[in-house]
N, CA, C and O atoms as a GROMACS GRO file, in nm:
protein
  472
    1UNK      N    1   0.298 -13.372  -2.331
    1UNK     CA    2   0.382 -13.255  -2.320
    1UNK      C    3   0.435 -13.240  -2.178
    1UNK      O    4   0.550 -13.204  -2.155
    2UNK      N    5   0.344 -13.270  -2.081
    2UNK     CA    6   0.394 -13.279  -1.906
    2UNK      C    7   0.480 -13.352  -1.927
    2UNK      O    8   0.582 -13.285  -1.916
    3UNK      N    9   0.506 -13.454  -1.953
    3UNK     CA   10   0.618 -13.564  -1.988
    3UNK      C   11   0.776 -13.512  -2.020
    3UNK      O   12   0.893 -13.511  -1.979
    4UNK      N   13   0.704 -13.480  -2.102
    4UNK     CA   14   0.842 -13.364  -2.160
    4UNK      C   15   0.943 -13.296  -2.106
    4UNK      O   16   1.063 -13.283  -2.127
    5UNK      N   17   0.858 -13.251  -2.026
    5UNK     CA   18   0.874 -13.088  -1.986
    5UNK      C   19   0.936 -13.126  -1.870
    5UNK      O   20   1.036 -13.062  -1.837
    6UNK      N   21   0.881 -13.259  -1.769
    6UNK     CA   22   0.884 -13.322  -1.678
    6UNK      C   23   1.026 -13.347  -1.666
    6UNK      O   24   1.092 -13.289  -1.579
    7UNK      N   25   1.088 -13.449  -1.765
    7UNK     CA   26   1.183 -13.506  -1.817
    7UNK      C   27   1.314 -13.401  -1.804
    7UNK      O   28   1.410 -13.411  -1.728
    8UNK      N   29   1.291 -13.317  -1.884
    8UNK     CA   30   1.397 -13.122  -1.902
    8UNK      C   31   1.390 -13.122  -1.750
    8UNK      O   32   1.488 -13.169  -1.691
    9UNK      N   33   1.298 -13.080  -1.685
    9UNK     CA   34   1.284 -13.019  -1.618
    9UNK      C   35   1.408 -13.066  -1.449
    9UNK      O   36   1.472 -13.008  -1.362
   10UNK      N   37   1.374 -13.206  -1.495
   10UNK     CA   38   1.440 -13.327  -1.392
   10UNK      C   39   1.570 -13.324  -1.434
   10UNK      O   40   1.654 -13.314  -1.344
   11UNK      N   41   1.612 -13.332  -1.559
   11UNK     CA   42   1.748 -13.365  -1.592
   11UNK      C   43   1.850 -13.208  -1.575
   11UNK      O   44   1.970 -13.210  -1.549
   12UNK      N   45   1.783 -13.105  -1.592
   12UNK     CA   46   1.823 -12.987  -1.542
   12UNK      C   47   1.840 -12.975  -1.389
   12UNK      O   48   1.944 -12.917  -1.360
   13UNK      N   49   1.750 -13.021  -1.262
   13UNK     CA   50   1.783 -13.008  -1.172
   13UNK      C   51   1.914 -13.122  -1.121
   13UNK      O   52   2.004 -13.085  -1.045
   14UNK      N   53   1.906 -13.266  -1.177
   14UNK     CA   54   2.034 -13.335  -1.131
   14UNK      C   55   2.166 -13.294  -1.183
   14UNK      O   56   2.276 -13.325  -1.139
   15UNK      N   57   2.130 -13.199  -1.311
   15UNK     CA   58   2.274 -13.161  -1.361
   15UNK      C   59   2.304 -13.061  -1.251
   15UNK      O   60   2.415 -13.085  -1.205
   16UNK      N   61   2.240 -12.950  -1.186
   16UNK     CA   62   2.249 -12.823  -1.147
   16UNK      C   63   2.314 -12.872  -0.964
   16UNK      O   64   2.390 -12.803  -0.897
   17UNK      N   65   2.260 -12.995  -0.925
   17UNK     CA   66   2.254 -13.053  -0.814
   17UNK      C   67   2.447 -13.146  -0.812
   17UNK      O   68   2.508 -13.186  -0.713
   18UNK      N   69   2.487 -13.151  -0.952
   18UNK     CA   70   2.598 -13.248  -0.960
   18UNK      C   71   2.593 -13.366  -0.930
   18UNK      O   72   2.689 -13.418  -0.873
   19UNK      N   73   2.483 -13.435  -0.959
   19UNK     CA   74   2.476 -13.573  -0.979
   19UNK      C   75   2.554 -13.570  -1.142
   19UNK      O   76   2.551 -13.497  -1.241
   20UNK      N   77   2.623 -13.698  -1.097
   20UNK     CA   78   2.689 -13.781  -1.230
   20UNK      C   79   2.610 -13.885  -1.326
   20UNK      O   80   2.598 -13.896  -1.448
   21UNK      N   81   2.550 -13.973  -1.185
   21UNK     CA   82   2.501 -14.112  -1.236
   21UNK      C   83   2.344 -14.076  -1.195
   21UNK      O   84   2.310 -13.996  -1.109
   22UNK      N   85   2.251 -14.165  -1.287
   22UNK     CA   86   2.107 -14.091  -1.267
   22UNK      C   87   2.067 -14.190  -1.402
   22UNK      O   88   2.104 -14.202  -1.518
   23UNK      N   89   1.939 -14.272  -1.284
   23UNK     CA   90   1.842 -14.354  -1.409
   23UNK      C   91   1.743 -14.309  -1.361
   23UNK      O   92   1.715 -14.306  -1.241
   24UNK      N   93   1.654 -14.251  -1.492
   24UNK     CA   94   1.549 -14.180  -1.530
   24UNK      C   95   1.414 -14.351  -1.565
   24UNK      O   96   1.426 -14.427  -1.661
   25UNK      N   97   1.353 -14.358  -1.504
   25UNK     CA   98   1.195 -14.441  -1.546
   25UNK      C   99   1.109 -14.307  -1.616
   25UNK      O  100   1.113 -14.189  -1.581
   26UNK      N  101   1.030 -14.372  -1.727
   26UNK     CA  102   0.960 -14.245  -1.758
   26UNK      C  103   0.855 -14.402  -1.802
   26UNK      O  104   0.874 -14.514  -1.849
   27UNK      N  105   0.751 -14.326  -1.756
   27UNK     CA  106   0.616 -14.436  -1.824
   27UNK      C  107   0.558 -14.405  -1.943
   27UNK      O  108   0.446 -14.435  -1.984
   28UNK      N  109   0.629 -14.353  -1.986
   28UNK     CA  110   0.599 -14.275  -2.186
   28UNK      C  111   0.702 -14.371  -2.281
   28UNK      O  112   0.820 -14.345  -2.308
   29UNK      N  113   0.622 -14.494  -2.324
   29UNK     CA  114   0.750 -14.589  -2.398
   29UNK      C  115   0.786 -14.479  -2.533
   29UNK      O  116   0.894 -14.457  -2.588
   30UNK      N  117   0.688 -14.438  -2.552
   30UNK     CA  118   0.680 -14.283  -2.684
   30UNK      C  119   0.806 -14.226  -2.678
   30UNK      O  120   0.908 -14.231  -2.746
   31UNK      N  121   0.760 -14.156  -2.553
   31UNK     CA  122   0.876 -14.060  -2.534
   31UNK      C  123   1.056 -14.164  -2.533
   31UNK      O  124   1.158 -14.127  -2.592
   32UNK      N  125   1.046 -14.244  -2.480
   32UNK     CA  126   1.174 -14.313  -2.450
   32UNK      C  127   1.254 -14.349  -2.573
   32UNK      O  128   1.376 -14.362  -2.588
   33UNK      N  129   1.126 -14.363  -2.679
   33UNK     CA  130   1.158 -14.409  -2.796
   33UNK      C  131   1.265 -14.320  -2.864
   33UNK      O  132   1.385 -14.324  -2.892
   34UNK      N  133   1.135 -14.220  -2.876
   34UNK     CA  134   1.205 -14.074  -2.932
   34UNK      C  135   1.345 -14.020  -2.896
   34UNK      O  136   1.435 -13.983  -2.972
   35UNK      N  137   1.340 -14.023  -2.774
   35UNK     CA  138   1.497 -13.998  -2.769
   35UNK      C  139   1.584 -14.064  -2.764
   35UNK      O  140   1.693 -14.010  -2.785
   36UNK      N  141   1.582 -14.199  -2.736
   36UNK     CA  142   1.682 -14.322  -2.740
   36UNK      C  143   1.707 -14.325  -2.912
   36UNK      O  144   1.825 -14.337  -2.944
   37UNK      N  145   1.616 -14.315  -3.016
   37UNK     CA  146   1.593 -14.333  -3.134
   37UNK      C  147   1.664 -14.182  -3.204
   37UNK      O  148   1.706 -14.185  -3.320
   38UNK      N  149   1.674 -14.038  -3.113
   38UNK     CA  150   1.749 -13.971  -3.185
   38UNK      C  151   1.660 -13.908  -3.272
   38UNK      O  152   1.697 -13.814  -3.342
   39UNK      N  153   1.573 -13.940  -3.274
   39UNK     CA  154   1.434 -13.918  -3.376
   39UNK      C  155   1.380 -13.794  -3.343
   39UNK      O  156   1.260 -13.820  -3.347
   40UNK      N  157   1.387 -13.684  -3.314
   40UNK     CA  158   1.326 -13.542  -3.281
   40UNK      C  159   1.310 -13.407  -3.366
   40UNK      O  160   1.278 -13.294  -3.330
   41UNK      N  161   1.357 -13.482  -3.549
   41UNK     CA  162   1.346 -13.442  -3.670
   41UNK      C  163   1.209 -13.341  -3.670
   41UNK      O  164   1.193 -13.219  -3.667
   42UNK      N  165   1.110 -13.473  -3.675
   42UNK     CA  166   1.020 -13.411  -3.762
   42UNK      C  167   0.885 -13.385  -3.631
   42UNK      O  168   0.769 -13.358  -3.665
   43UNK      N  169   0.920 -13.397  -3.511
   43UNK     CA  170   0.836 -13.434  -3.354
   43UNK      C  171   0.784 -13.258  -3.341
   43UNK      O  172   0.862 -13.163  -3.343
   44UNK      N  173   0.655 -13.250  -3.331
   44UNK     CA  174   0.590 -13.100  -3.292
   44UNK      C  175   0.673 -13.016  -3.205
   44UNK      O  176   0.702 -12.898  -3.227
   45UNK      N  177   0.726 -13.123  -3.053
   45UNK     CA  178   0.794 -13.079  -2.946
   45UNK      C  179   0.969 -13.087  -2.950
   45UNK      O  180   1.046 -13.123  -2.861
   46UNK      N  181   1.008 -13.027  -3.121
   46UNK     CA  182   1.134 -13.070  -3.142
   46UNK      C  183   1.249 -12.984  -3.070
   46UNK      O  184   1.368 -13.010  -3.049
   47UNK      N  185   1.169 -12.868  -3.040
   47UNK     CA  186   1.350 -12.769  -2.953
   47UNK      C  187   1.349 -12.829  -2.808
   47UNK      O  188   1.458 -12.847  -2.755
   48UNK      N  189   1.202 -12.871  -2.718
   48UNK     CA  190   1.266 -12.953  -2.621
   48UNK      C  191   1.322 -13.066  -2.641
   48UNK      O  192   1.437 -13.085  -2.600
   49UNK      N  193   1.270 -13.137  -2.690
   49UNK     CA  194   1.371 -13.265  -2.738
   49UNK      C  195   1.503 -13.234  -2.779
   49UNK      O  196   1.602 -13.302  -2.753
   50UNK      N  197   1.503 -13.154  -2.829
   50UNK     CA  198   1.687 -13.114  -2.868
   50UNK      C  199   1.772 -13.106  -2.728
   50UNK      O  200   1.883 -13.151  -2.699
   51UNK      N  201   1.678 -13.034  -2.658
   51UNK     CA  202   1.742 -12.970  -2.548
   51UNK      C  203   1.772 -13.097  -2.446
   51UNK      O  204   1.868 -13.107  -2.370
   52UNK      N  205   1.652 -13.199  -2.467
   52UNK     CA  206   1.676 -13.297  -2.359
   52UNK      C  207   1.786 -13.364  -2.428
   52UNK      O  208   1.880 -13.391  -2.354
   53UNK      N  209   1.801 -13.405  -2.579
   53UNK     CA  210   1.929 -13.472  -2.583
   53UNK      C  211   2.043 -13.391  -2.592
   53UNK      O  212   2.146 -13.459  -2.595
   54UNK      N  213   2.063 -13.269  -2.598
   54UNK     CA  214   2.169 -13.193  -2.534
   54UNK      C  215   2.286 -13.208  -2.371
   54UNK      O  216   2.403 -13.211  -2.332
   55UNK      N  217   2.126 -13.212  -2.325
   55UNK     CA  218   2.158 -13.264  -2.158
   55UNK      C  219   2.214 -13.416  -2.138
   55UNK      O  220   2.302 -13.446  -2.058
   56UNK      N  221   2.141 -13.510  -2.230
   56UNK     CA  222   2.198 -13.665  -2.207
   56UNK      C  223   2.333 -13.654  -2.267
   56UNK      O  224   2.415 -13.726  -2.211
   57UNK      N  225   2.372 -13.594  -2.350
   57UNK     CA  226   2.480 -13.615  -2.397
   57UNK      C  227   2.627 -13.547  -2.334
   57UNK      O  228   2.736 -13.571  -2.385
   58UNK      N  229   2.607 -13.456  -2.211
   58UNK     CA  230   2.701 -13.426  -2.148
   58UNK      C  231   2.767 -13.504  -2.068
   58UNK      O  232   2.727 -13.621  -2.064
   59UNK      N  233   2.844 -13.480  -2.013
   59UNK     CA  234   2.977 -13.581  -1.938
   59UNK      C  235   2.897 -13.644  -1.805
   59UNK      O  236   2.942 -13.623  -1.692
   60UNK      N  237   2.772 -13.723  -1.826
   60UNK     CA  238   2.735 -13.799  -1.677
   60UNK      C  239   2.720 -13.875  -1.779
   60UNK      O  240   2.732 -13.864  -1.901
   61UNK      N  241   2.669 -14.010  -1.655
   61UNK     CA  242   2.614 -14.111  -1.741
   61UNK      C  243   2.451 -14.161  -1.699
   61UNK      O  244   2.430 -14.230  -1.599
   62UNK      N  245   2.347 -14.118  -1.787
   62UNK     CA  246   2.249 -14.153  -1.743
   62UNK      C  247   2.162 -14.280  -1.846
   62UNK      O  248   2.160 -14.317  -1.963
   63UNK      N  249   2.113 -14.306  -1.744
   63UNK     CA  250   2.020 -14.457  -1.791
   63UNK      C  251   1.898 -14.383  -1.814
   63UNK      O  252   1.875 -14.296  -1.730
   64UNK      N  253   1.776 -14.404  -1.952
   64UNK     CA  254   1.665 -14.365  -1.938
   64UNK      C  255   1.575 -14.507  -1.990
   64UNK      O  256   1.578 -14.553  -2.104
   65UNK      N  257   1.526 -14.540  -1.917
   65UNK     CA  258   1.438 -14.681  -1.936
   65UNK      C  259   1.257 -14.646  -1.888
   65UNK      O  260   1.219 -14.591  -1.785
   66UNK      N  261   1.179 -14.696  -1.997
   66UNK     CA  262   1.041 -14.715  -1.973
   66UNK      C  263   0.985 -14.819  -1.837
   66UNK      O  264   1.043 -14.924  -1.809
   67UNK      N  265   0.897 -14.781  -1.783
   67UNK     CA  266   0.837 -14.800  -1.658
   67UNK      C  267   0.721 -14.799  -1.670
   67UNK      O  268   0.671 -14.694  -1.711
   68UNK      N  269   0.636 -14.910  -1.640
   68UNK     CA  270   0.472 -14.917  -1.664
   68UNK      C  271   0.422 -14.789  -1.552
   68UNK      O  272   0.513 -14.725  -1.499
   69UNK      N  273   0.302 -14.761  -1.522
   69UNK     CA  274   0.288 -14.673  -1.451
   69UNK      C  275   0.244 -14.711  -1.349
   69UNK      O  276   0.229 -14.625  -1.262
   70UNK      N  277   0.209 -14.845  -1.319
   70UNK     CA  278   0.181 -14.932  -1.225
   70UNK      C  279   0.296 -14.919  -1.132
   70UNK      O  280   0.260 -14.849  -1.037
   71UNK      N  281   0.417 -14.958  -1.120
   71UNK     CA  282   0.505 -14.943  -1.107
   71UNK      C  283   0.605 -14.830  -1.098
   71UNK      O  284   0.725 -14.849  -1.075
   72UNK      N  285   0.546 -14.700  -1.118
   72UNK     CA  286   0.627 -14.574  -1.077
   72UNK      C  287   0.461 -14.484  -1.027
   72UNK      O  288   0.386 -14.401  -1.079
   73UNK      N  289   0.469 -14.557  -0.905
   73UNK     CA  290   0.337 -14.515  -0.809
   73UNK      C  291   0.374 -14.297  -0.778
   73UNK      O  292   0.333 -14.181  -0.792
   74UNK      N  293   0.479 -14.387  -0.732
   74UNK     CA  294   0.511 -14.221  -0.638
   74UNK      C  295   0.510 -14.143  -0.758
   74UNK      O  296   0.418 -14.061  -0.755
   75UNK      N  297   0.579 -14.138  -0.863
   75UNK     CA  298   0.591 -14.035  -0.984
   75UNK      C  299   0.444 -13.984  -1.059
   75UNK      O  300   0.411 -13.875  -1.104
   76UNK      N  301   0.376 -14.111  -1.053
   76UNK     CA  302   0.211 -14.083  -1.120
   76UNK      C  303   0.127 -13.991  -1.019
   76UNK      O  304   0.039 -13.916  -1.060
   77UNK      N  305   0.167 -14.004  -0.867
   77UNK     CA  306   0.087 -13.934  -0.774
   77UNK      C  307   0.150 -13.803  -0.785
   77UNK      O  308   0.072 -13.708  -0.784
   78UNK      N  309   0.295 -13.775  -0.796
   78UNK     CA  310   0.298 -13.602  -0.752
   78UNK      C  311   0.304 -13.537  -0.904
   78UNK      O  312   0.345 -13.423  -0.928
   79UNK      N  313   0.250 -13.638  -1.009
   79UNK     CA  314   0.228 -13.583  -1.112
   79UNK      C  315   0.092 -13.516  -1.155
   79UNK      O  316   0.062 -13.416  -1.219
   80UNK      N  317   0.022 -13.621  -1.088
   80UNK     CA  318  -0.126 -13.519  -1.036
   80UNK      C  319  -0.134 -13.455  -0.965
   80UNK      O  320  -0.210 -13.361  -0.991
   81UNK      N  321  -0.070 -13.453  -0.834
   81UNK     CA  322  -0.032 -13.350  -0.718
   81UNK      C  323  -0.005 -13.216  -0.853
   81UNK      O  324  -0.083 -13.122  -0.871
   82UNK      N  325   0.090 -13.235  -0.912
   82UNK     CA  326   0.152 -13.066  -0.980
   82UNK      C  327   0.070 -13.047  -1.076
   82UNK      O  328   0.120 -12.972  -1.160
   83UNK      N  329  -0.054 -13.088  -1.110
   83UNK     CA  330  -0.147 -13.077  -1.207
   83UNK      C  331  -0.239 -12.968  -1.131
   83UNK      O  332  -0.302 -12.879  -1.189
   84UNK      N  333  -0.237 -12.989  -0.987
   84UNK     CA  334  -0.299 -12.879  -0.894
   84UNK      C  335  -0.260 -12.771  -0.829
   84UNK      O  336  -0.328 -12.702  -0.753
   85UNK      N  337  -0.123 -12.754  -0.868
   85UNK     CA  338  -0.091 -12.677  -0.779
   85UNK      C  339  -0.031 -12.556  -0.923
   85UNK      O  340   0.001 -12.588  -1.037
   86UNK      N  341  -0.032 -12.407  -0.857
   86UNK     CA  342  -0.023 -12.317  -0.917
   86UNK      C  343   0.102 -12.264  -0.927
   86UNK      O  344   0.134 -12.157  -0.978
   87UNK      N  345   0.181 -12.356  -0.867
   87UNK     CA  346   0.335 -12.286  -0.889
   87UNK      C  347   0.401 -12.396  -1.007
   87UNK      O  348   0.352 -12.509  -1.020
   88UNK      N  349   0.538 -12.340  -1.106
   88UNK     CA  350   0.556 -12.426  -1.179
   88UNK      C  351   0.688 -12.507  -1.184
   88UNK      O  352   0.762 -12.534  -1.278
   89UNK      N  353   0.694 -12.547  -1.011
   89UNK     CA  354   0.815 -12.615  -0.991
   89UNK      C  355   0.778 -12.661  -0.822
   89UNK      O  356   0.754 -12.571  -0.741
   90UNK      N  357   0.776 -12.748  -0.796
   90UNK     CA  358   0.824 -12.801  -0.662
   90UNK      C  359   0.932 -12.860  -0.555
   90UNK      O  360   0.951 -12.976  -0.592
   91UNK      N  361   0.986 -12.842  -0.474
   91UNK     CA  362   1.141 -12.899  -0.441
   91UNK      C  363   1.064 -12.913  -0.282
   91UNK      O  364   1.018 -12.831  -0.203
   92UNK      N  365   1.079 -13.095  -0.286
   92UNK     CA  366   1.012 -13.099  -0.158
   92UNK      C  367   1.158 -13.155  -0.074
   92UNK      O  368   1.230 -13.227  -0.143
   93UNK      N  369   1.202 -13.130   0.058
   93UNK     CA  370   1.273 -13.125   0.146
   93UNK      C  371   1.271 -13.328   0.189
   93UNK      O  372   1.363 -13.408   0.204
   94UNK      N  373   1.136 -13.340   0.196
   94UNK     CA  374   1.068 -13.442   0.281
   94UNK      C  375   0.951 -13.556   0.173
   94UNK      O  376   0.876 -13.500   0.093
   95UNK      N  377   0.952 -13.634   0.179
   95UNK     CA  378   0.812 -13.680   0.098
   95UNK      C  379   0.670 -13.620   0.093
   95UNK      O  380   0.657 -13.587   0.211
   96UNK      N  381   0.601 -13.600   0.056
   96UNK     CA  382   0.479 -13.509   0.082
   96UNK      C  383   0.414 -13.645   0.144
   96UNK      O  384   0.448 -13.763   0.134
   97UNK      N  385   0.282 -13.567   0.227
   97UNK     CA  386   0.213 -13.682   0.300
   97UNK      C  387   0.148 -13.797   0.170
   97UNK      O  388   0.179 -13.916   0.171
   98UNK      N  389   0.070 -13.746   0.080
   98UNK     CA  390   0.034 -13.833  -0.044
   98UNK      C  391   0.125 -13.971  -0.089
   98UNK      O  392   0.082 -14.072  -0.145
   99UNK      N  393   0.236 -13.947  -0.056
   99UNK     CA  394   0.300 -14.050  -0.142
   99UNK      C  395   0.373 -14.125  -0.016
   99UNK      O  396   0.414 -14.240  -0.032
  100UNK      N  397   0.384 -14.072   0.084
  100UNK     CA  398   0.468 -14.172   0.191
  100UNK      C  399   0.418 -14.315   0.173
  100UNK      O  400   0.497 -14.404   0.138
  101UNK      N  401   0.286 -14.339   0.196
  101UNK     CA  402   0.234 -14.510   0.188
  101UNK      C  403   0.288 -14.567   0.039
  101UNK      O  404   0.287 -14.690   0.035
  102UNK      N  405   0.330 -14.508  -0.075
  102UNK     CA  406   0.378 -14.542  -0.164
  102UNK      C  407   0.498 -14.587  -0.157
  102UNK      O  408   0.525 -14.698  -0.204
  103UNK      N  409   0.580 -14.517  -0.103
  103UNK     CA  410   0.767 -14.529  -0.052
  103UNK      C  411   0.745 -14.673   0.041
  103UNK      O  412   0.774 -14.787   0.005
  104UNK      N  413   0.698 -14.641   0.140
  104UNK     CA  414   0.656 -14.744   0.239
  104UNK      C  415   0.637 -14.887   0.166
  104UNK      O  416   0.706 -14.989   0.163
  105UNK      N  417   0.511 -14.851   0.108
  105UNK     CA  418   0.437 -15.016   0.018
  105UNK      C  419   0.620 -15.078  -0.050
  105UNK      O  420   0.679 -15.182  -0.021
  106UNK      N  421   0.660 -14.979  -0.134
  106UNK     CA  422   0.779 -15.021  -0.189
  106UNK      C  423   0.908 -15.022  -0.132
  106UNK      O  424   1.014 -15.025  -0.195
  107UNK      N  425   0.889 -15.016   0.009
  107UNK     CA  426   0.998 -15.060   0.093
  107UNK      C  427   0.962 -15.159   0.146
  107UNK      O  428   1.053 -15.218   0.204
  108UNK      N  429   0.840 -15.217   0.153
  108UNK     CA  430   0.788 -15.366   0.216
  108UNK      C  431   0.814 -15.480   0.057
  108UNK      O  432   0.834 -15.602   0.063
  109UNK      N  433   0.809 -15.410  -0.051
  109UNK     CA  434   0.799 -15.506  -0.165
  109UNK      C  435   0.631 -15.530  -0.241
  109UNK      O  436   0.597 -15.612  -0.327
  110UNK      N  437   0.556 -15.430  -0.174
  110UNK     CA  438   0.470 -15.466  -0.243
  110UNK      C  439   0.434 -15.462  -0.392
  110UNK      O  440   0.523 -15.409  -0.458
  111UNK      N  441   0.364 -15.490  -0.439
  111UNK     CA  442   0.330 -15.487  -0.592
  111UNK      C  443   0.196 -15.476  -0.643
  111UNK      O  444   0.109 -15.510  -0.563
  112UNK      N  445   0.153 -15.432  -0.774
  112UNK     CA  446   0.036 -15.427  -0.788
  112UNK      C  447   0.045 -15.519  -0.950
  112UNK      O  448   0.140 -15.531  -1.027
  113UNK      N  449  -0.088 -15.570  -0.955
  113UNK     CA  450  -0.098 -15.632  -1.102
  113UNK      C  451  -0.139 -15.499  -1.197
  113UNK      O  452  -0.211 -15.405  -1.165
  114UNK      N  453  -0.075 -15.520  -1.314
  114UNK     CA  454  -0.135 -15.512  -1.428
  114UNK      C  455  -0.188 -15.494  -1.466
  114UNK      O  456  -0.166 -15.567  -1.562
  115UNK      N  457  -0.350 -15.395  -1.511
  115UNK     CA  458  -0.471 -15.515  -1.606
  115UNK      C  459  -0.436 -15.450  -1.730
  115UNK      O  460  -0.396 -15.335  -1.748
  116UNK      N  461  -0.464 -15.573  -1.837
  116UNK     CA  462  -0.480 -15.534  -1.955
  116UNK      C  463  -0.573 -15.576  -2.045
  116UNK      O  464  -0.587 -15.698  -2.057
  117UNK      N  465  -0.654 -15.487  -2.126
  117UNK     CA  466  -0.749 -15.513  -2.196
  117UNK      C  467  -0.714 -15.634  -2.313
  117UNK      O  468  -0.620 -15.625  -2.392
  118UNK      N  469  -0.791 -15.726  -2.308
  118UNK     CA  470  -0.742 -15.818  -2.440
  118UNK      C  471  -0.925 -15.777  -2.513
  118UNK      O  472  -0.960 -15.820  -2.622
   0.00000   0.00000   0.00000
């Protein structure tokens, strides 16, 4: 449901901000499904989902593609960051200290493996 909400929540501020162009990573292949698929029929969380494909479908053009979570470091950290904090929106100016070595690592190219259970 953070996902979700996450998602609305983001695509409302780049609309409000006047961004045009805007690719969305979301590490929910679920979620990506669901709305790439149009599928928000019979989904528990169906009036946000309406609402998020409401928003994709206005005059920008946005990309929404799945992202392991390995790989969207900074997004997994201030997603626990807002799991703690008591307000229900953040607008940071600057990177917060938590995630700078993240920006950093991925301005050097670093990478992390994978693991997966076989």
């Amino acid at each position: 449901m953070a996902e979700i909400w996450g998602l609305y929540e983001g695509l409302c501020l780049a609309r409000n901000l006047g961004i045009t162009r805007l690719e969305v990573q979301v590490d929910s292949e679920a979620l990506v499904k669901a709305i790439q698929g149009s599928n928000v029929g019979g989904n528990m969380y169906w009036n946000i989902m309406k609402k998020i494909q409401e928003l994709l479908n206005l005059d920008w053009e946005i990309r929404l593609t799945h992202i392991y979570r390995e790989a969207n470091r900074c997004a997994d950290i201030l997603a626990n960051m807002g799991s703690n904090l008591a307000a229900n929106k953040m607008i940071y100016e600057e990177p917060p200290l938590e995630v700078r070595q993240v920006l950093f690592d991925d301005f050097r190219g670093v990478s992390l493996p994978r693991v997966v259970l076989m």
